[in-house]
N, C-alpha and C positions, 0 to 999 in steps of 0.2 A: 699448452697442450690440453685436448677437451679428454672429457672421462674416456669417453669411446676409445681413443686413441691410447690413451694409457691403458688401458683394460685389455688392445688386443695386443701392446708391446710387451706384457707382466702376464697374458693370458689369464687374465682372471676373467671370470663367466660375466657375458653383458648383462646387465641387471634390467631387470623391468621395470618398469614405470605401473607404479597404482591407480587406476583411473577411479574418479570419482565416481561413485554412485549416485545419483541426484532422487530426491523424494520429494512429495510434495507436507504440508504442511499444517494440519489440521486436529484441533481444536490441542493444541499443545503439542502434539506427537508430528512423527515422520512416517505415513503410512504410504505404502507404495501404489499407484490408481490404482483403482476398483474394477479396470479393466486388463489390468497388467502390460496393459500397451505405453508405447514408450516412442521417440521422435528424434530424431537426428539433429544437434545442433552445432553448426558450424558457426565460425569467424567472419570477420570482414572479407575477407579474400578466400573465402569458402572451406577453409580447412574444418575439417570434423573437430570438434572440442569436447562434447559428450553426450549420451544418451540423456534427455530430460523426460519425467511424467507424461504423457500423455491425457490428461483426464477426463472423466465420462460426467455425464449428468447425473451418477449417481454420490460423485466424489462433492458435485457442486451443492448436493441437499445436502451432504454428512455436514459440509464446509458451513452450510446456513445454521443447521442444526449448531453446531457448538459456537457459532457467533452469537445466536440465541441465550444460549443458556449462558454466556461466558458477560452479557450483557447490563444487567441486576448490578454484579457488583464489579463491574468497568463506570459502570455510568453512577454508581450510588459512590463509589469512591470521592474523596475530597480531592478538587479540582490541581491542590498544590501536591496532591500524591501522584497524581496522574502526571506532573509537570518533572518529578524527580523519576517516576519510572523512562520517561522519556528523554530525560538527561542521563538513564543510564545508557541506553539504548547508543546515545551518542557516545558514550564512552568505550561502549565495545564495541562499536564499527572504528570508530580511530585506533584499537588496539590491535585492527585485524586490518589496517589500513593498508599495506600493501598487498595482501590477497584480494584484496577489492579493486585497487586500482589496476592491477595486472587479469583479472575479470573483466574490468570494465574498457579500459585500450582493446583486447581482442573482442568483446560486446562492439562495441562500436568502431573500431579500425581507427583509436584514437592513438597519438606517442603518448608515451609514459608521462609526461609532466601536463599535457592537456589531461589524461585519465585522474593522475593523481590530484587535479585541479578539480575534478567532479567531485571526484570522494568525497576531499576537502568541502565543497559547497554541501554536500549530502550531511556530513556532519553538524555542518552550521543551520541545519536550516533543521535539520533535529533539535538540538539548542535553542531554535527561533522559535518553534511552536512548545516546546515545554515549557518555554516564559509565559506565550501567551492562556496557558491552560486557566490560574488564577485571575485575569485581567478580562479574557473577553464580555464575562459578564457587567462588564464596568461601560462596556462601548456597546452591548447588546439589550442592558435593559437596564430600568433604574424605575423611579417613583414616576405617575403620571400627573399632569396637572387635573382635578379635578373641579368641579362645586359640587361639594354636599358635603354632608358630617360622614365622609370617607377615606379612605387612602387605597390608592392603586398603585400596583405595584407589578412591574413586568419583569420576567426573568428568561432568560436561552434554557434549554432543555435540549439534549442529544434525540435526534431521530428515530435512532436506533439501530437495526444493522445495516450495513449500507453496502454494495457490492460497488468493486471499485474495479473500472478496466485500467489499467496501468497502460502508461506510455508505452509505444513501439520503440521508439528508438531512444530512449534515455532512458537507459536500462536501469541505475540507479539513483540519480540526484531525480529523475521525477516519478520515479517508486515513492522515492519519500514525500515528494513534493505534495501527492495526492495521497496517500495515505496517513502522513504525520497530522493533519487538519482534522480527517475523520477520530483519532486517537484522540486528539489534546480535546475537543469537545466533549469526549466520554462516548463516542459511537465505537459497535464494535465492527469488523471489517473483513470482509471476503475478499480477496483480490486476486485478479487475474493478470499473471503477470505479463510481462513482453512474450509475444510468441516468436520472435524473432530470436531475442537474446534475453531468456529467463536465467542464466544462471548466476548474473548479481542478483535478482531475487531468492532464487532457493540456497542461497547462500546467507541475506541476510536471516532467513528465517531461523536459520541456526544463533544470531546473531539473539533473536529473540526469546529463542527459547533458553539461551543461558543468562538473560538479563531479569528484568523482574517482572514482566508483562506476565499477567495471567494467562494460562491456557485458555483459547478459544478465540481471545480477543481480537487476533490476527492468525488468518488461517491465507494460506499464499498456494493458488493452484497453478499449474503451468499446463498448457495445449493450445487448442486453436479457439482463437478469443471469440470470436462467432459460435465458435460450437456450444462454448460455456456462457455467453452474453445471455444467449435466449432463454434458457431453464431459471438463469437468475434473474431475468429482466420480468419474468411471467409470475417470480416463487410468490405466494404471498404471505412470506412470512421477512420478507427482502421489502425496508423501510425505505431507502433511497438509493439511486444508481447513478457513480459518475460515467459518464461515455468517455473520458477521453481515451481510452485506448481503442475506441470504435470507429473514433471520428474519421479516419482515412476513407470507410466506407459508406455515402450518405443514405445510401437501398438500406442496412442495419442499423443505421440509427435510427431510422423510422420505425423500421419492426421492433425495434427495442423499447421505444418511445410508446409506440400502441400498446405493447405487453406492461409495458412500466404503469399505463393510465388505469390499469384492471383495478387496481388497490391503490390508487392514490399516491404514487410512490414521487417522492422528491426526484428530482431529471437535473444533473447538472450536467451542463455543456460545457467546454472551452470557451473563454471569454470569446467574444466577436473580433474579429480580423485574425487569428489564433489558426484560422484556415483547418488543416487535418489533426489539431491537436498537437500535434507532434513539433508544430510551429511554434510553441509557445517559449518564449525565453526563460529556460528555467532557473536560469542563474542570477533572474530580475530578484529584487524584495519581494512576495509575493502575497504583502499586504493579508487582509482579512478576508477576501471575498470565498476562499475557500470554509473558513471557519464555520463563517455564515452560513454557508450553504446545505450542510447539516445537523442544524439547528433550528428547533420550533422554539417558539416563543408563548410561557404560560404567565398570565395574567390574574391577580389575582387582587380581590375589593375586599379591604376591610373596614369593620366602621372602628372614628375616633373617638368616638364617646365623650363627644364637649357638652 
C-alpha cells in the first residue's frame, strides 16, 4: 500500500514534500545569485526536479575573488595535506552515496546500478588524485644534467586559479574528473557546472563545505556556461581555463580562447578524438595529463661549491 493510499484510507492530511532550495557556492558559503534569478531543471524525460542558480557576471568575479585569496594557503599547503583533504572529500561523498546516485540516474536518465556505478568511479578517482598530490612532483621535475660547478633543479608549481567549465552530461564522475587535478596540484578552482544537470554539483559542494577544504578553494556556480565562460575567460586575474564544458560549441571556444590569450592564461582542451568533450571516457584511468596541465614548472641554479 503506498503512503497516499493509506493517508486517504486513515484520512490523515497529505503531507508535502520539501523541495530543495539550491545555491550556489562561493568562497565557502551558500549565497543565493547576485541576480536573484533562478532556472528550471528537469530530468532525462523532462520532469521539473528543481529551481537551480541562475548566475550573473557578477556572481563570477565574487567566485574569482575568493579563489584568489583562498590560493596562498591551498597552494603553500604540503602536497601530503592537500592528499588527506581530498581523501576526505571521498569519504563524505561515499557517506552521502545514495543521494548522489539517485541525483545522478534522474541527471542523466541512468538505472540505479549504472548511476550508482558513476558515484562509485567518482569516489575512486577522488582517491586516485589524493595519491597523486605527494608523487607528481617525482614525474614533474627532479635535478637537471648540467656542466659546471652547479646544480639545477626543476620543480611543478600550481598556476593558480583556474576556471573550470565542467562536463554537460557527466554531471558527477566528470565534475571530479576535471576538478580533482586542478585541487591535488594546489590550484584553486572556479567551476562552472553542467547547465543541463547541476544538481550533483550544488550538491557536492555541500559535500565540501563540511569536509576539510578551505573556503574559496572551490567555489561551484550554476547557469548558462556561455554566459559565465566569457567574463571568466576575459578575468585577468583567471590563471588557467579548462573548455571542456564548452567544447560542444566550436564559435565559443574560440571566443574563449581569444579572451583567454589577453593575460596569457593556460587553455586546456579535451585531449584529440574527445570530439565535444563530453566524448571522453570518464571511466578510463585518466593518467596525468590533466595534472600537468595546471602546472608551471620553476627551475632553479645553484652553485656546488667544489
Amino acid at each position: 500500500m503506498s503512503e497516499q493510499t493509506a493517508q486517504r484510507r486513515t484520512g490523515a492530511p497529505r503531507r508535502l514534500g520539501v523541495l530543495k532550495t539550491y545555491k550556489l557556492f562561493v568562497g565557502g558559503k551558500f549565497p543565493r545569485s547576485e541576480s536573484g534569478r533562478v532556472y528550471e531543471v528537469v530530468d532525462a524525460k523532462g520532469e521539473w526536479l528543481a529551481n537551480a542558480p541562475l548566475s550573473s557576471r557578477k556572481d563570477a568575479r565574487d567566485a574569482v575573488a575568493a579563489a584568489r585569496k583562498a590560493f596562498p594557503g591551498w597552494s603553500g599547503a604540503t602536497a601530503y595535506n592537500r592528499g588527506q583533504v581530498l581523501f576526505r572529500v571521498a569519504e563524505m561523498v561515499e557517506g552521502r552515496r545514495a543521494q548522489f546516485a539517485s541525483e545522478v540516474a534522474a541527471a542523466e536518465g541512468l538505472s540505479a546500478a549504472r548511476a550508482s556505478a558513476q558515484v562509485d568511479a567518482a569516489i575512486d578517482r577522488l582517491v586516485w588524485y589524493a595519491g597523486w598530490t605527494d608523487k607528481i612532483a617525482q614525474i614533474a621535475g627532479g635535478p637537471n644534467p648540467v656542466a659546471g660547478p652547479f646544480l639545477n633543479v626543476s620543480t611543478p608549481e600550481p598556476t593558480g586559479v583556474v576556471a573550470v567549465l565542467a562536463p554537460q552530461r557527466s554531471s558527477l564522475l566528470g565534475l571530479v574528473s576535471v576538478l580533482g587535478p586542478v585541487l591535488a596540484g594546489g590550484g584553486t578552482a572556479v567551476l562552472v557546472a553542467s547547465e543541463r544537470a547541476p544538481l550533483p554539483a550544488l550538491s557536492f559542494a555541500e559535500v565540501l563545505a563540511t569536509s576539510d577544504v578551505p573556503g574559496g578553494v572551490v567555489n561551484i556556480l550554476s547557469g548558462r556556461t556561455a554566459e559565465l565562460a566569457a567574463p571568466l575567460a576575459a578575468h585577468r586575474d583567471v590563471d588557467a581555463l579548462d573548455l571542456t564544458g564548452a567544447c560542444r560549441d566550436p564559435e565559443l571556444v574560440r571566443e574563449l580562447e581569444v579572451a583567454a590569450a589577453e593575460n596569457l592564461k593556460r587553455v586546456h582542451r579535451p585531449r584529440a578524438g574527445a570530439g565535444d568533450g563530453d566524448a571522453e571516457d570518464w571511466t578510463a584511468e585518466p593518467g596525468t595529463g590533466r595534472l600537468l596541465a595546471f602546472l608551471e614548472t620553476k627551475t632553479v641554479w645553484h652553485p656546488r661549491g667544489d
